[in-house]
TORKOL-4160 file (C-alpha; in steps of 0.2 Angstrom, whole numbers, padded with zeros to 4 digits, m for minus):
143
<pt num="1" X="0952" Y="m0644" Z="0617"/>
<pt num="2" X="0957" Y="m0644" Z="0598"/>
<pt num="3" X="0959" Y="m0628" Z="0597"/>
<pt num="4" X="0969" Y="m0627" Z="0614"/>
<pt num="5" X="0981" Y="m0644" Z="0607"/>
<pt num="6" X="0973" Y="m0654" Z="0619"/>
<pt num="7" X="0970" Y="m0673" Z="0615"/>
<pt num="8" X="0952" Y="m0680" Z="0615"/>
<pt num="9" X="0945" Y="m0695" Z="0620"/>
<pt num="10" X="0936" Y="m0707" Z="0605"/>
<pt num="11" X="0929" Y="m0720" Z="0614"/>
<pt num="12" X="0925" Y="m0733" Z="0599"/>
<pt num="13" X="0931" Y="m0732" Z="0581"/>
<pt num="14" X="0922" Y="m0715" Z="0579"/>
<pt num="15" X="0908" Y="m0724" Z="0568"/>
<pt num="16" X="0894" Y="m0718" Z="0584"/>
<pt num="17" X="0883" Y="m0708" Z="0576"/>
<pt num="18" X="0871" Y="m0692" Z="0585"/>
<pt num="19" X="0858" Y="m0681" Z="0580"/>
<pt num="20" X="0866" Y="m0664" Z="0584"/>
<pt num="21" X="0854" Y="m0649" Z="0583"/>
<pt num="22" X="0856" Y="m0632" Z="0584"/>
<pt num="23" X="0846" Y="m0622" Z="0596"/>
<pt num="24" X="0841" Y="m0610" Z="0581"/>
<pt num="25" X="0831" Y="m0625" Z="0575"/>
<pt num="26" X="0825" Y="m0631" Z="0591"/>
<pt num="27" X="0816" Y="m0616" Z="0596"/>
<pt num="28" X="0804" Y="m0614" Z="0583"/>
<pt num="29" X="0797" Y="m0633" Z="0586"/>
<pt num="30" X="0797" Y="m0629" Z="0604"/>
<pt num="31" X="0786" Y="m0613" Z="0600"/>
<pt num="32" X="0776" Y="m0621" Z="0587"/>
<pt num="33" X="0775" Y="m0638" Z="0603"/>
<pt num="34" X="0767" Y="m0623" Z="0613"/>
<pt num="35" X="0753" Y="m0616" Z="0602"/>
<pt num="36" X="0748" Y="m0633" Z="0594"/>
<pt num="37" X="0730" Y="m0639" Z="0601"/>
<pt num="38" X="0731" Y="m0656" Z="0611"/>
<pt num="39" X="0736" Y="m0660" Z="0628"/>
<pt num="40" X="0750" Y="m0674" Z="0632"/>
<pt num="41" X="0758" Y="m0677" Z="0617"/>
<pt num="42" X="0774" Y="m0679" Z="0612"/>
<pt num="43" X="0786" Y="m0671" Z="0596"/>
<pt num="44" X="0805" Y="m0677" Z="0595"/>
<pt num="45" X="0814" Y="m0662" Z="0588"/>
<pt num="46" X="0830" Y="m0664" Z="0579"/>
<pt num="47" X="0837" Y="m0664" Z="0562"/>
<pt num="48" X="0835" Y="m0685" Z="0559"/>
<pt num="49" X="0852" Y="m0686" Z="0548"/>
<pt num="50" X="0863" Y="m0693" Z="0563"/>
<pt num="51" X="0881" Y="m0690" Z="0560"/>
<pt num="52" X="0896" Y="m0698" Z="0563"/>
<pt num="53" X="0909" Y="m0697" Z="0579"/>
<pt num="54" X="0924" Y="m0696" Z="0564"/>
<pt num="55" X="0912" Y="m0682" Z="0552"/>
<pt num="56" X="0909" Y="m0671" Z="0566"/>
<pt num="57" X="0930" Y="m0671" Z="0572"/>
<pt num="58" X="0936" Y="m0668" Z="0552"/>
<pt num="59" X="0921" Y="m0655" Z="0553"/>
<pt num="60" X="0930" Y="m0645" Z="0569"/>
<pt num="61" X="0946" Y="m0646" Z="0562"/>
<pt num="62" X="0941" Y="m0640" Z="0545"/>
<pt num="63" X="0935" Y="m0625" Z="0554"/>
<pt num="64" X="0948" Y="m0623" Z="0567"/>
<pt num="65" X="0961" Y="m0628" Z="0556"/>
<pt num="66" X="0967" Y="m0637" Z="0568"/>
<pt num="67" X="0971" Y="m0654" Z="0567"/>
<pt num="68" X="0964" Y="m0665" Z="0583"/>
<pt num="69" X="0975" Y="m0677" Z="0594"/>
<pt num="70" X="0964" Y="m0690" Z="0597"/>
<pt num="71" X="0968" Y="m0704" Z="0610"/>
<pt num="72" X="0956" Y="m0719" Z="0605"/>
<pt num="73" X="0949" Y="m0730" Z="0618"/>
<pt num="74" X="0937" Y="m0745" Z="0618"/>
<pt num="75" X="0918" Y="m0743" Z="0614"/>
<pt num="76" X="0910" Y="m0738" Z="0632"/>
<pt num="77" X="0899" Y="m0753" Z="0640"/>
<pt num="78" X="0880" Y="m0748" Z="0635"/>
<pt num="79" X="0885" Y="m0734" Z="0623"/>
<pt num="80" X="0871" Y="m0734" Z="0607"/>
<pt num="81" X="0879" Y="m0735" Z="0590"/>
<pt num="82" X="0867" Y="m0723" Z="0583"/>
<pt num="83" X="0853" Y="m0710" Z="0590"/>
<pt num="84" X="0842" Y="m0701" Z="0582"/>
<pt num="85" X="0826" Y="m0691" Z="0581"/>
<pt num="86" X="0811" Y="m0697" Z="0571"/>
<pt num="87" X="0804" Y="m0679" Z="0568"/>
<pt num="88" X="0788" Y="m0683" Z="0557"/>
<pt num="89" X="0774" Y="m0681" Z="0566"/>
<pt num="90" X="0784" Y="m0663" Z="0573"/>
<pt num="91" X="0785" Y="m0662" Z="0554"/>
<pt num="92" X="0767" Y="m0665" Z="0550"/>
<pt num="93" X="0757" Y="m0657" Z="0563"/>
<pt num="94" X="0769" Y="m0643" Z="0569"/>
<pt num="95" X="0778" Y="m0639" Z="0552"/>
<pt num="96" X="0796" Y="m0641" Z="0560"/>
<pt num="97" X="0807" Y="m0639" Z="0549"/>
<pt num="98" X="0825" Y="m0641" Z="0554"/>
<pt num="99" X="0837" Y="m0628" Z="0542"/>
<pt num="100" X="0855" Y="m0629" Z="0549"/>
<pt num="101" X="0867" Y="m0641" Z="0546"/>
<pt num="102" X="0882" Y="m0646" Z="0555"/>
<pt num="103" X="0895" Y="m0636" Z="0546"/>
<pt num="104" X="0886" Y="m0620" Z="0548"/>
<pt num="105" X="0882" Y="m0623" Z="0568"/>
<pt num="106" X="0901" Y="m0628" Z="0568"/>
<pt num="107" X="0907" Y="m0609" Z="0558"/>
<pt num="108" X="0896" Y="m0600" Z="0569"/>
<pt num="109" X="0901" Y="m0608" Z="0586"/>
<pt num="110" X="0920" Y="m0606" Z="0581"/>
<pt num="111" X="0922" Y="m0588" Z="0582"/>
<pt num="112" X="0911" Y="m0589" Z="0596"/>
<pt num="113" X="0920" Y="m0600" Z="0606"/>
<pt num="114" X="0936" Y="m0591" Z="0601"/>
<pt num="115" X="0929" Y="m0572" Z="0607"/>
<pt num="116" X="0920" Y="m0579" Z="0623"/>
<pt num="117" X="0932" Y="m0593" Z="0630"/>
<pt num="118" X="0950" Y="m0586" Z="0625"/>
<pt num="119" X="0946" Y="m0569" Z="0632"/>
<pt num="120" X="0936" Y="m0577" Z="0648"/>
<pt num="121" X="0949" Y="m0590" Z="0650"/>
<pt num="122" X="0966" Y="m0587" Z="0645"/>
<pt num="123" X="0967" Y="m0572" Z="0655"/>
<pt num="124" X="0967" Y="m0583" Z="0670"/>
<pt num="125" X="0977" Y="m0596" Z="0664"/>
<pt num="126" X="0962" Y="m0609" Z="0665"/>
<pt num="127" X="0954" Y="m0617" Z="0649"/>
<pt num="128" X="0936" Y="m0620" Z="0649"/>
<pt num="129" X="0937" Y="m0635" Z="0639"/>
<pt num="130" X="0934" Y="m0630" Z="0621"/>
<pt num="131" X="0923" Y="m0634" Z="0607"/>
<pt num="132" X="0922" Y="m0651" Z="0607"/>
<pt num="133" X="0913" Y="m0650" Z="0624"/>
<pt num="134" X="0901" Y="m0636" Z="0617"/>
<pt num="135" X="0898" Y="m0645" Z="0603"/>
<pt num="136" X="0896" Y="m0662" Z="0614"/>
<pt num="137" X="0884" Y="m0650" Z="0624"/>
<pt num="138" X="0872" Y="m0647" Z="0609"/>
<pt num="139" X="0854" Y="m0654" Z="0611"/>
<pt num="140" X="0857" Y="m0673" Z="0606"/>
<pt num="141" X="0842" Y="m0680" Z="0602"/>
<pt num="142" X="0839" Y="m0698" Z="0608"/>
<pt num="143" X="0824" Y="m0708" Z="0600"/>
């Protein structure tokens, strides 16, 4: 939607912060999950450095270069200031290792979203909603 000009909705002060992982860095902990011996136990995968509502806006707009019309609203009953994943025992008995930060998921979804969604999109004179819902999509880990 900030590429397209479109406001976004902040519920909050944009202080909220979320563990957003790429699926590059998920994969490998899913895959290692799979081959370690033990039945019924349970790894949170994730990055654990949550990031802020307002980081990851100025992140999308440094990459867009665009500039995000936000429309600010109050805080959302029973919304969690901050989630993240406590990946230590992934860490120690799997060997996860997360390795992609936020501003390098965000330059490699931005020329993705433009190739895929412009081309599949503007043709039709429909917008699919942008990056900020893919990167809302992106596996949020919860603790």
């Amino acid at each position: 939607m900030i590429d397209a000009g479109k406001p976004i909705s902040v519920f909050g002060n944009g202080s909220s912060g979320r563990d957003y992982t790429f699926v590059d860095d998920t994969v490998p902990g899913i895959i290692a999950s799979l081959d370690y011996d033990c039945q019924f136990d349970v790894f949170n995968l994730g990055n654990s450095s949550p990031v802020t509502l307002r980081t990851l806006i100025a992140t999308i707009e440094e990459a867009l270069g665009n500039r995000a019309e936000i429309r600010w609203l109050p805080d959302q009953p029973g919304d969690v200031l901050i989630t993240y994943s406590n990946i230590g025992k992934a860490q120690r008995l799997l060997g996860y290792a997360p390795k992609v930060g936020l501003r390098e998921v965000v330059g490699r979804l931005v020329p993705w979203h433009r190739r895929t969604t412009h081309a599949a999109w503007l043709g039709s004179r429909r917008y699919a909603g942008g990056l900020w819902n893919i990167m809302l999509s992106i596996t949020r880990n919860r603790q």
